[in-house]
C-alpha positions as CSV (number, residue, x, y, z in Angstrom):
1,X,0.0,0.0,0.0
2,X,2.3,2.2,0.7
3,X,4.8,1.5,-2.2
4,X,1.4,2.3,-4.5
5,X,0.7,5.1,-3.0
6,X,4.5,6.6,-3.5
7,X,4.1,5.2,-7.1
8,X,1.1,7.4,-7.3
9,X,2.3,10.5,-6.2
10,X,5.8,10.0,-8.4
11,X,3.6,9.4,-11.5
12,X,1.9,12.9,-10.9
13,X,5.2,14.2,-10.9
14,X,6.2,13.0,-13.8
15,X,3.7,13.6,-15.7
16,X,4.2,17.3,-14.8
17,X,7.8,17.1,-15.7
18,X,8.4,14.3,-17.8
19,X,12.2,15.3,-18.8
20,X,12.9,16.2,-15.6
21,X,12.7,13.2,-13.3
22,X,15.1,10.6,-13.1
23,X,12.9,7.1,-12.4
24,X,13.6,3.7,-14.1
25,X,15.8,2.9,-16.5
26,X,13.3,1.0,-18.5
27,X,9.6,0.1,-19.0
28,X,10.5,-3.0,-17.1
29,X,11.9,-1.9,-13.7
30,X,9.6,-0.5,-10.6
31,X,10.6,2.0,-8.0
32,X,9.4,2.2,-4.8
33,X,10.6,6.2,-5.2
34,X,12.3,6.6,-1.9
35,X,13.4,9.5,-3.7
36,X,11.5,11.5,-6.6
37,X,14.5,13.1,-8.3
38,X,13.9,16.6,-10.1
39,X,16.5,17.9,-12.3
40,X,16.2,22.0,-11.8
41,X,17.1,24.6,-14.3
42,X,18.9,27.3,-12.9
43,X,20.4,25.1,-9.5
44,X,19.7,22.9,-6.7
45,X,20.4,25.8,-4.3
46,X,18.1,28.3,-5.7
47,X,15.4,25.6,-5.8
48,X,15.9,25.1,-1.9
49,X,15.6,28.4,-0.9
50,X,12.4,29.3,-3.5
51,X,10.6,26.0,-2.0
52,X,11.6,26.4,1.3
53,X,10.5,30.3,1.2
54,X,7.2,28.5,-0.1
55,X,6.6,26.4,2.3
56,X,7.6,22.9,-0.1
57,X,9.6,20.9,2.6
58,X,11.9,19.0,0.3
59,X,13.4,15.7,1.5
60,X,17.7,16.1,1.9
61,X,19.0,15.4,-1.9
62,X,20.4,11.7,-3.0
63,X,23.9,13.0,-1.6
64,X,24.7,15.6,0.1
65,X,28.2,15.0,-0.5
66,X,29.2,13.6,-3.8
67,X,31.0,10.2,-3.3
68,X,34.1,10.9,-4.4
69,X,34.3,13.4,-2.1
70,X,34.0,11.3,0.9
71,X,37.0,10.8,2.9
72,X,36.2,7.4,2.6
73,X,36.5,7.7,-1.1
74,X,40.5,6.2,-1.0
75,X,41.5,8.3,-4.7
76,X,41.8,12.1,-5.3
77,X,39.8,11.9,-8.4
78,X,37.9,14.6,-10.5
79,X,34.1,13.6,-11.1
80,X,32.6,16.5,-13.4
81,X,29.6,14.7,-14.0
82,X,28.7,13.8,-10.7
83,X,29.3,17.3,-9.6
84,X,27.0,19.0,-12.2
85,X,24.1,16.4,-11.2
86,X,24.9,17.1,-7.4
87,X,24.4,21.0,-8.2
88,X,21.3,20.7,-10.1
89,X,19.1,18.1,-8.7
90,X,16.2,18.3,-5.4
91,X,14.4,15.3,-4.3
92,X,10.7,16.4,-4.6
93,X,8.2,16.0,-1.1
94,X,7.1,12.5,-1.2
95,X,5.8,10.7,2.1
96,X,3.1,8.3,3.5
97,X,-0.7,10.7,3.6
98,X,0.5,13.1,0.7
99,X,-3.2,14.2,-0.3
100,X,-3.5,15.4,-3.6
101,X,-3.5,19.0,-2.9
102,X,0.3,19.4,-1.3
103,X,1.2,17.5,-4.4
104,X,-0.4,19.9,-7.1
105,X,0.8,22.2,-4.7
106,X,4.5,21.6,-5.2
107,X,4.0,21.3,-8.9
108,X,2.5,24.6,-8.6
109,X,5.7,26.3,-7.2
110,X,7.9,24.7,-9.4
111,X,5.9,25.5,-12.3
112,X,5.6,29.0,-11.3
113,X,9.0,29.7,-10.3
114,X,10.3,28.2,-13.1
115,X,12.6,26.2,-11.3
């Protein structure tokens, strides 16, 4: 039930922004979306502070820290990729009794923000 009812709320979202979330690889796999992963235009820190000035309580990102970052991470390696994706992406409000309305509420702000 609850896995449906995150798969629910995630296909709103991407129906909203089709290019912008990052789900399954394929037609085949399912996600329980843990995490519904938006890809912003113009930064992951603006989007924070327009959502948050909004009242849109985002979720923390996939990682804060990139992994090659880590101090675990035993090579000093660059990771350009990883860094752009870190510095544009939100995870968008997902959670158990999301009713309809804070959902096309979030869309809402991100549509109208243009974020």
């Amino acid at each position: 039930a609850i896995i449906t009812a995150r798969q629910n709320i995630a296909a709103r979202y991407v129906e909203a922004f089709p290019d912008r979330i990052i789900g399954p690889i394929d037609d085949v796999s399912l996600s329980s979306w843990y995490k519904v992963i938006f890809m912003t235009k113009q930064g992951s820190e603006r989007a924070r502070q327009v959502m948050e000035k909004k009242k849109v309580i985002l979720p923390g990102g996939v990682y804060d820290v990139p992994l090659h970052k880590q101090k675990l991470w035993p090579v000093s390696q660059e990771f350009p990729n990883a860094d752009h994706y870190l510095s544009l992406h939100i995870c968008l409000p997902i959670f158990r009794g999301m009713t309809d309305k804070e959902v096309d509420y979030a869309i809402k702000m991100i549509q109208q923000e243009d974020l």
